[in-house]
C-alpha positions as CSV (number, residue, x, y, z in Angstrom):
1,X,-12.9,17.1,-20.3
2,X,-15.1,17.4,-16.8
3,X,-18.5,18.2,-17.0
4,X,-19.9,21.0,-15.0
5,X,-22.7,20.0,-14.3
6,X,-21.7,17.5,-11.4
7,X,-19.4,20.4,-10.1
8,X,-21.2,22.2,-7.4
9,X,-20.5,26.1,-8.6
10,X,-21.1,27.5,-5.6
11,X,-19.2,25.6,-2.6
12,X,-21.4,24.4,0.0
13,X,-19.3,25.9,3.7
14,X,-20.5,23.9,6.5
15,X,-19.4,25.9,10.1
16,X,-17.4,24.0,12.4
17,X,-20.3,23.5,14.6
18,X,-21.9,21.5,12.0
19,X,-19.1,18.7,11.3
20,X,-17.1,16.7,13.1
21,X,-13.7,17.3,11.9
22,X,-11.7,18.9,15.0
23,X,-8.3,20.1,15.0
24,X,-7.0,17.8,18.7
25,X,-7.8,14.9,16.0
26,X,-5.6,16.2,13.5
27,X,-1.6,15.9,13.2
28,X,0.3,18.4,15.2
29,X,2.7,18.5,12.5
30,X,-0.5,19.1,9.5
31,X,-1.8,21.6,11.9
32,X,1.7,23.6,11.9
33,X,2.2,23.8,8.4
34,X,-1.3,24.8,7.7
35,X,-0.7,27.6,10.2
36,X,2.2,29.0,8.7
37,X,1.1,29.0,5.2
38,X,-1.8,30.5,6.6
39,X,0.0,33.0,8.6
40,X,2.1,33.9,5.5
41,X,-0.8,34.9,3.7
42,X,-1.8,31.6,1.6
43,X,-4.7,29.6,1.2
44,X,-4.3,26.5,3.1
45,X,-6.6,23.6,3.5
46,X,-6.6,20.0,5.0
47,X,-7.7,17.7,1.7
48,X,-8.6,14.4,0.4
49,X,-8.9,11.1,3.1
50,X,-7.7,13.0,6.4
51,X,-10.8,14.8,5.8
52,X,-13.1,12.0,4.6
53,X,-12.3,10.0,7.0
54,X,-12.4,12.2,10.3
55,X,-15.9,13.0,8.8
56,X,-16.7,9.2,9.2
57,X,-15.3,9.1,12.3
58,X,-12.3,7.0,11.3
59,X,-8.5,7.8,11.9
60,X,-6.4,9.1,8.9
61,X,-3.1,7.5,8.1
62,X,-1.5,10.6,6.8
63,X,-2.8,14.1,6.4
64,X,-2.7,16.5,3.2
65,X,-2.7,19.9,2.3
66,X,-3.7,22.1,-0.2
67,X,-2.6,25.8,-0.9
68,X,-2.4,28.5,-3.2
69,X,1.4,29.0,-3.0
70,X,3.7,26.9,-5.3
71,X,5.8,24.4,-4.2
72,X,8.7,26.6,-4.7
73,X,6.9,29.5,-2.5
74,X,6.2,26.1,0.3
75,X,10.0,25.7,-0.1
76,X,10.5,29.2,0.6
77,X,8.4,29.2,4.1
78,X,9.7,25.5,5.6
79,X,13.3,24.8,5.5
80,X,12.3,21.5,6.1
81,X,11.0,20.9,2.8
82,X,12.3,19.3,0.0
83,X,10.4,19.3,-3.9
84,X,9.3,16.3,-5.5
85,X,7.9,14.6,-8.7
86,X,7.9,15.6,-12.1
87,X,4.5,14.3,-13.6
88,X,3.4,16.0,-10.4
89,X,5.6,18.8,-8.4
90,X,4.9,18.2,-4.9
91,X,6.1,19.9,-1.7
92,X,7.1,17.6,1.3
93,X,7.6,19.1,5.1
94,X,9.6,16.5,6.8
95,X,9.1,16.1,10.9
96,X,11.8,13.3,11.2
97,X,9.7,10.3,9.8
98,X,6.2,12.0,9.4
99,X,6.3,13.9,5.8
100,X,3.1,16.2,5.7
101,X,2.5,16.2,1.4
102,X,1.9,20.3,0.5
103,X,0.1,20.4,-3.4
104,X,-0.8,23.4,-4.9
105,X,-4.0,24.1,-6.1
106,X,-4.4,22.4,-9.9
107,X,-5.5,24.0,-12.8
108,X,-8.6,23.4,-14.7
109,X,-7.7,20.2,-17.4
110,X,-6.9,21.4,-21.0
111,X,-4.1,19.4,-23.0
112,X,-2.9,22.1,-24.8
113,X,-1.6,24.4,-21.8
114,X,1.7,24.7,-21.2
115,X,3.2,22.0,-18.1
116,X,0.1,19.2,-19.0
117,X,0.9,16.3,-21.3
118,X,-1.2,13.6,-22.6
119,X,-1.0,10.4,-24.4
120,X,-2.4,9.2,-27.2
121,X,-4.9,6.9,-24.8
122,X,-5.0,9.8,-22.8
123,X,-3.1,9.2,-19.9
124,X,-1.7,12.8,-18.1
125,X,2.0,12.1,-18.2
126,X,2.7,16.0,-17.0
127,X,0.5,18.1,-14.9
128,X,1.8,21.3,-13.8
129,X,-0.7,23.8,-13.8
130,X,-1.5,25.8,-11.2
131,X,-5.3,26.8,-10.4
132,X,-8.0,28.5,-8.0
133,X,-9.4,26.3,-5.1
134,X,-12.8,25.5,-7.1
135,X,-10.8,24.2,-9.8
136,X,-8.5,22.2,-7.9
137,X,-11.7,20.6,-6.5
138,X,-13.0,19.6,-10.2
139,X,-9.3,17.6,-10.5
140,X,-10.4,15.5,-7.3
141,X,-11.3,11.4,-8.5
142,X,-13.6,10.8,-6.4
143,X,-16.6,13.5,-4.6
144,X,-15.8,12.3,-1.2
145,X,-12.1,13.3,-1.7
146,X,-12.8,16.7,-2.9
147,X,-13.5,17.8,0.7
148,X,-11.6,20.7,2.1
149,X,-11.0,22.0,5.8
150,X,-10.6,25.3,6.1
151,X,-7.9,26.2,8.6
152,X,-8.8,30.0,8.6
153,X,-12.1,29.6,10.4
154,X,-12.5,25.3,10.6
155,X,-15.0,25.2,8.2
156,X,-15.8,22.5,5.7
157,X,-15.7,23.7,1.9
158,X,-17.7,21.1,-0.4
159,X,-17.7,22.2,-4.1
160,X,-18.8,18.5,-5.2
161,X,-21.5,17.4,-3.1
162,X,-18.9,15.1,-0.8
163,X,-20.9,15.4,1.9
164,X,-23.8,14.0,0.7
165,X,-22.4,11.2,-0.9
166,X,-20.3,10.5,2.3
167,X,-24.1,10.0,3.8
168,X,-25.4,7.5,1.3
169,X,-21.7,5.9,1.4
170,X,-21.3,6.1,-2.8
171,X,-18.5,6.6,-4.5
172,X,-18.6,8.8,-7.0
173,X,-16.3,10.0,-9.7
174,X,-16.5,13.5,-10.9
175,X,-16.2,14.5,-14.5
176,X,-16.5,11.4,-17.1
177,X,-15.6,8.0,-15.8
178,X,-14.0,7.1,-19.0
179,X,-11.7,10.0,-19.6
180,X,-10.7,10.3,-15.7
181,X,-9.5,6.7,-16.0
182,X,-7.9,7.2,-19.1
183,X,-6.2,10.4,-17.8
184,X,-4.6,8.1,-14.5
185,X,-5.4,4.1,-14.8
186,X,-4.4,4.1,-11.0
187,X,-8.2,6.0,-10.5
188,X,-9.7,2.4,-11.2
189,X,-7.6,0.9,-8.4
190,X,-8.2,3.8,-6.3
191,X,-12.1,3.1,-6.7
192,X,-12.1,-0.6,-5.8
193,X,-9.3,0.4,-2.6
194,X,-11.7,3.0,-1.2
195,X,-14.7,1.1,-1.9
196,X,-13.5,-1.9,-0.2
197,X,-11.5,0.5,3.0
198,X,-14.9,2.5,3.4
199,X,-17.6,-0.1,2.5
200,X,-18.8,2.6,-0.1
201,X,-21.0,1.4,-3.4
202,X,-19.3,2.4,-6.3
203,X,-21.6,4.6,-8.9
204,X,-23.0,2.9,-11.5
205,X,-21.2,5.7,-13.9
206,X,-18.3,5.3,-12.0
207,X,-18.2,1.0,-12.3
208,X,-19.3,0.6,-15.5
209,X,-16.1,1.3,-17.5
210,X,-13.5,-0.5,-15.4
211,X,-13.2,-4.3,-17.2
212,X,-13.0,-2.3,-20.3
213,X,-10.2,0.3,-19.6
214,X,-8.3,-2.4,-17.3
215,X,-5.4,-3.1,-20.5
216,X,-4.9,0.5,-19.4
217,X,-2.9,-0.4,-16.1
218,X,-0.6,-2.1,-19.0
219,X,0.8,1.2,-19.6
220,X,1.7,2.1,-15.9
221,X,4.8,1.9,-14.5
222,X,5.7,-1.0,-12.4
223,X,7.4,0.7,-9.6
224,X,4.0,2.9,-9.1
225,X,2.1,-0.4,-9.5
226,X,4.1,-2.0,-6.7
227,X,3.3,0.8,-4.5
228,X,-0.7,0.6,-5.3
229,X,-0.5,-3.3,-4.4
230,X,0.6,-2.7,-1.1
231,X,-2.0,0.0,-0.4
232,X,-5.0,-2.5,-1.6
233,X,-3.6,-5.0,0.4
234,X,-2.2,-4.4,3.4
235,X,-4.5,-1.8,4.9
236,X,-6.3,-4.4,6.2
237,X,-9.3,-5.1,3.9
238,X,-7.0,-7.5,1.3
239,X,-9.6,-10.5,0.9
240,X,-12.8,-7.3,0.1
241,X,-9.9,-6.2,-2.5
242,X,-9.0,-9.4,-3.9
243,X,-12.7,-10.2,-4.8
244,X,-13.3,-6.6,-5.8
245,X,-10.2,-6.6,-8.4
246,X,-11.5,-10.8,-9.7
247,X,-15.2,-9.3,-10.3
248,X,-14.0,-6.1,-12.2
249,X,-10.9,-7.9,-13.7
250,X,-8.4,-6.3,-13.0
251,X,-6.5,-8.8,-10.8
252,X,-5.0,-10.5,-14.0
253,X,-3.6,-7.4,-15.3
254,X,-1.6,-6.8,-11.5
255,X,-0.8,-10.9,-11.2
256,X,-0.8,-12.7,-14.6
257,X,1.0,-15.6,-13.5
258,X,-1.2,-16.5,-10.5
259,X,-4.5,-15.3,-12.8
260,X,-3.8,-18.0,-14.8
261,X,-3.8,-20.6,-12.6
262,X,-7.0,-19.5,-11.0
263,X,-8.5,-19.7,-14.3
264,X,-7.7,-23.5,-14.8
265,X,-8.9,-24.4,-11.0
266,X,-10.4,-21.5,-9.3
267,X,-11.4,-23.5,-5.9
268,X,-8.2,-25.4,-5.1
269,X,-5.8,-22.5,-6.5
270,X,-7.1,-20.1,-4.7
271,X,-7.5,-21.6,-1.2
272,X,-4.0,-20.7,0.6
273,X,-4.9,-17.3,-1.1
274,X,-7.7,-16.5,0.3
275,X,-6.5,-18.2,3.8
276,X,-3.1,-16.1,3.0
277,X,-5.4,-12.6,2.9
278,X,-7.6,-13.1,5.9
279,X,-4.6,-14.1,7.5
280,X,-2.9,-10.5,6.9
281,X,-6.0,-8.9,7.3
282,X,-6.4,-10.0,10.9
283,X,-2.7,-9.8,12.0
284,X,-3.0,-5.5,10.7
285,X,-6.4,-6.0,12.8
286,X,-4.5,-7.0,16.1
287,X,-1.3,-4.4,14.9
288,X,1.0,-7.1,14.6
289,X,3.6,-6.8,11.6
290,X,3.0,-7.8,7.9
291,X,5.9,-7.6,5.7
292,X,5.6,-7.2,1.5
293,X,7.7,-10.6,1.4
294,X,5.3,-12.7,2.5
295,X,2.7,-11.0,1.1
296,X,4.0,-11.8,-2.9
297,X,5.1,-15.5,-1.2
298,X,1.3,-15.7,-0.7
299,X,0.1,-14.1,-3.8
300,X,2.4,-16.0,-6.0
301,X,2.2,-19.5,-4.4
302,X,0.4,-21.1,-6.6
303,X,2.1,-20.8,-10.0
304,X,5.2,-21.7,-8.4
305,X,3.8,-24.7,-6.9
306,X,2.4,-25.9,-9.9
307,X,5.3,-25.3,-11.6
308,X,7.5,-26.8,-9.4
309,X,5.5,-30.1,-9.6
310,X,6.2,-30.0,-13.2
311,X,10.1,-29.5,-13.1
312,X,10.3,-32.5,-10.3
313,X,8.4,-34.7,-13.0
314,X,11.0,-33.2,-15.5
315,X,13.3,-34.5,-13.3
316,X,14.8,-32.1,-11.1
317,X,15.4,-32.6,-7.1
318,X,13.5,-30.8,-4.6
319,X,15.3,-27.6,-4.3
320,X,16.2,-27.4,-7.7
321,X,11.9,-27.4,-8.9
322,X,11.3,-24.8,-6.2
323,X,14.4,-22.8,-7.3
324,X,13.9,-22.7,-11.1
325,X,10.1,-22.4,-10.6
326,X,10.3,-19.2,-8.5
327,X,12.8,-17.7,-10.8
328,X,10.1,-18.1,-13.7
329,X,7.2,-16.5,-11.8
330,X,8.9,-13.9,-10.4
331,X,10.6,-12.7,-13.8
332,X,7.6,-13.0,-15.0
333,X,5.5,-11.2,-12.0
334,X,7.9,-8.0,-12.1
335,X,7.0,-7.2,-16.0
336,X,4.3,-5.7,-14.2
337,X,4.5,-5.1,-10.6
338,X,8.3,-4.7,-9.8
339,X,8.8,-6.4,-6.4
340,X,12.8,-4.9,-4.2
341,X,14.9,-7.1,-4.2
342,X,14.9,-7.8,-0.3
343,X,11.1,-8.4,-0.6
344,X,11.7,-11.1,-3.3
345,X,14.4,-12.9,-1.9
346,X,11.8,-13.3,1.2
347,X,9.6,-15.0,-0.8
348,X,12.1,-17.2,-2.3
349,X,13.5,-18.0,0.6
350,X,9.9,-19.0,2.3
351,X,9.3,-21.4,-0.7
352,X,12.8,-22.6,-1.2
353,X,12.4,-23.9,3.0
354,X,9.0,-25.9,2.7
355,X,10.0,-28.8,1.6
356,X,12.6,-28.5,4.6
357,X,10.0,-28.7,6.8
358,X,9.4,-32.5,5.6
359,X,12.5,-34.2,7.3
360,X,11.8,-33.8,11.3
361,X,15.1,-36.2,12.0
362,X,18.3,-35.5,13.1
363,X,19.9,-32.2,13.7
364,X,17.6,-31.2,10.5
365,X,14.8,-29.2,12.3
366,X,17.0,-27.1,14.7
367,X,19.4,-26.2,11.6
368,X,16.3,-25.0,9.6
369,X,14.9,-23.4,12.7
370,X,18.2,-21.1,13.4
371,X,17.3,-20.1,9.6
372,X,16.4,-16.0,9.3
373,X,13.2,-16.8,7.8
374,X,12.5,-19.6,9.8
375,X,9.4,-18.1,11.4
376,X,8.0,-16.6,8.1
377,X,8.3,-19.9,6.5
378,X,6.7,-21.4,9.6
379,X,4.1,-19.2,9.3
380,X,3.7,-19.8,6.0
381,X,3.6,-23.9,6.6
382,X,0.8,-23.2,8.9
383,X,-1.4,-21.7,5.9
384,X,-1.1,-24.8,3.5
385,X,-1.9,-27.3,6.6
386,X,-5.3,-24.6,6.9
387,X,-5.7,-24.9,2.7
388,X,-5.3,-28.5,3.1
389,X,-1.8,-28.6,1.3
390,X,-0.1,-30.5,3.7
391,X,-0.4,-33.2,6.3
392,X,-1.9,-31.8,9.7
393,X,0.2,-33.9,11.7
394,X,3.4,-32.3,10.2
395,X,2.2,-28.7,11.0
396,X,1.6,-30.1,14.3
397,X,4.6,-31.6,15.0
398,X,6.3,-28.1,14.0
399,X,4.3,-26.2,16.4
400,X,4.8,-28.5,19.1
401,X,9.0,-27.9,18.5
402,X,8.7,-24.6,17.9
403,X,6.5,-23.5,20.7
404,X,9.1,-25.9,23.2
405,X,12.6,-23.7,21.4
406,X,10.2,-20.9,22.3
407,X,10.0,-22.3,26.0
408,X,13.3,-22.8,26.4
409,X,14.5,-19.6,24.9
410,X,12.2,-17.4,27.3
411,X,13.3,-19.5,30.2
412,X,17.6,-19.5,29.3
413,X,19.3,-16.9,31.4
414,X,20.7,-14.1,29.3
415,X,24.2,-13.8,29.2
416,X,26.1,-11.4,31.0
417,X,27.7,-8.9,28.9
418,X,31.4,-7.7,30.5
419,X,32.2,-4.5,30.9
420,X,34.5,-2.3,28.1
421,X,37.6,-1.7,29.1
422,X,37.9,2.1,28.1
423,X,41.8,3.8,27.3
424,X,44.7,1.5,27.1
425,X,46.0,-1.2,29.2
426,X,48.9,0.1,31.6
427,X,52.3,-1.3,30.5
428,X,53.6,-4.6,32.7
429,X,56.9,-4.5,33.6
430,X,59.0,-7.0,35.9
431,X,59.8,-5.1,39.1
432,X,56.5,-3.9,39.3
433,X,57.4,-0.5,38.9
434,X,55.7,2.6,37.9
């Protein structure tokens, strides 16, 4: 259950001339469905990190409403809506690709009503009850996320003291720690993500259960854990998150395979890692692309390397350690965080083509270089030379040859493309006749 007492009662309504939070700074697309609801006589509020973070000045990556009408009322109003989600029913308002989430208002938490459904541990595997504003504000994880905007007069609505712990940058959970992690593992993830995003402290309260409850995130799913890994790291704060998940230790129960190794030899296992991380971090800095594949090729490297030295003592060639090693870890890695298919086979094929890199004779290099995943595995090369895998002189010699195929390729004249012929050719006959 929640306690009360760290529920503000009475909501504290800051006027729009007192915050921050304008509306040319929010989505034209939120802004439209929080003006029909509104203008079909429901409740509707702009919630959770669009609002925490236009308060801190930063730029939201999607916004989120909350109203008083179901989701099959939100169906009812936007055509362009489709329902979602059982454990949680959830309106979406699709603009092409921007989806704007629409949740009602939840309920206040007792197991026993009718559409909630716990566990034995206590996890919430159903919640489908529908509540007033206040309570849906005592649901929120964290204070800072139980912010609301008002779009009826652009006001702030802060039940739960957000606003002041947005000040002292804390994060605190509201209700008990313990029985809020227990209700949704995911929360303890959450805390470390926004913690790490925001540069918050987490509350003492808040902290203190997480290596205890972390078996917990043994009962998720591992399709919802896969999602979770890419928020923590590739928003562009993965190495904060990396050492954030080691020091509350939960990294072992998201990457078991590579947590072992770490544990054997922390310093040299975990120095393409960390190289790996600030790597991503600065290429989402500059908004250059990161893709999932090389992420996991990254976060995995090190128990297939190690493993792979051990199948080419066993006796297996080159291709064949890499191959079976790979195959190992990665059966291994998606017992609990499923990885597509297209995102593994992008990490196989970046480890399967470094030891490709080693023959620089020959037509070798410009077959391996007209490989798809030639520049990913490049890139990839160029973290081991920086972690000291491999010889500098070889990642030099492949960045010499790559940036001269680059060369040449930018300076090639492109081909002329011919014309289509459109409707068919006229018929040829011998007299020239029509």
């Amino acid at each position: 259950m929640l306690f009360r007492s760290q529920i503000i009662t009475d909501p504290i309504i800051i006027p729009r001339d007192h915050h921050r939070v304008s509306r040319a700074d929010i989505s034209g697309n939120a802004l439209r469905v929080l003006n029909r609801l509104h203008s079909c006589g429901h409740q509707a509020y702009l919630v959770g990190g669009g609002v925490r973070d236009l308060l801190l000045g930063h730029r939201p990556k999607d916004f989120d409403v909350a109203t008083d009408a179901t989701p099959e009322q939100v169906r009812a109003i936007f055509r362009n809506c489709r329902l979602i989600g059982r454990r949680f029913r959830l309106a979406h308002v699709i603009y092409g690709r921007d989806v704007i989430e629409v949740a009602t208002f939840r309920g206040s938490h007792k197991s026993d009503q009718a559409g909630q459904h716990q566990t034995d541990n206590g996890m919430l595997m159903r919640d489908n009850v529908w509540g007033t504003l206040e309570e849906d504000a005592e649901r929120r994880d964290f204070s800072v996320n139980a912010l609301y905007y008002n779009i009826a007069d652009f006001s702030i609505v802060d039940y739960a003291g957000g606003m002041r712990d947005l000040e002292r940058g804390i994060l605190r959970m509201l209700g008990d720690a313990e029985t809020r992690y227990r209700e949704d593992p995911v929360r303890m993830l959450r805390a470390l993500r926004f913690a790490a995003k925001l540069d918050f402290d987490i509350d003492p309260e808040a902290e203190e259960p997480i290596p205890e409850l972390a078996y917990l995130l043994d009962d998720v799913p591992a399709a919802r854990l896969f999602e979770e890994v890419l928020k923590l790291f590739m928003g562009g704060y993965a190495e904060v998150v990396y050492e954030l998940l080691r020091d509350y230790e939960l990294f072992e129960r998201l990457f078991s395979p590579t947590a072992r190794v770490l544990e054997e030899a922390p310093e040299s296992a975990e120095n393409l890692l960390i190289h790996g991380l600030v790597n991503t971090d600065k290429r989402i800095l500059y908004g250059k692309p990161v893709t999932p594949g090389f992420l996991f090729a990254v976060l995995l490297w090190e128990p297939v390397r190690q493993l792979a030295e051990r199948n080419l003592a066993g006796g297996d060639d080159q291709a064949a350690a890499v191959q079976r090693a790979s195959s190992a870890v990665l059966v291994e890695q998606v017992q609990r965080v499923s990885i597509p298919r297209r995102f593994s086979s992008m990490s196989r094929e970046i480890w399967h083509l470094q030891h490709c890199f080693h023959t620089t004779k020959s037509k070798r290099p410009q077959r391996l270089a007209s490989h798809p995943r030639f520049r990913a595995a490049y890139d990839f090369l160029q973290l081991r030379g920086v972690a000291g895998e491999v010889d500098p002189a070889l990642v030099e010699w492949w960045r010499e040859y790559y940036e001269a195929s680059e060369t040449v390729h930018a300076g090639a004249p492109k081909k002329k493309r011919r014309p289509r012929r459109r409707g068919r050719k006229p018929a040829v006959t011998g007299d020239n006749t029509p």
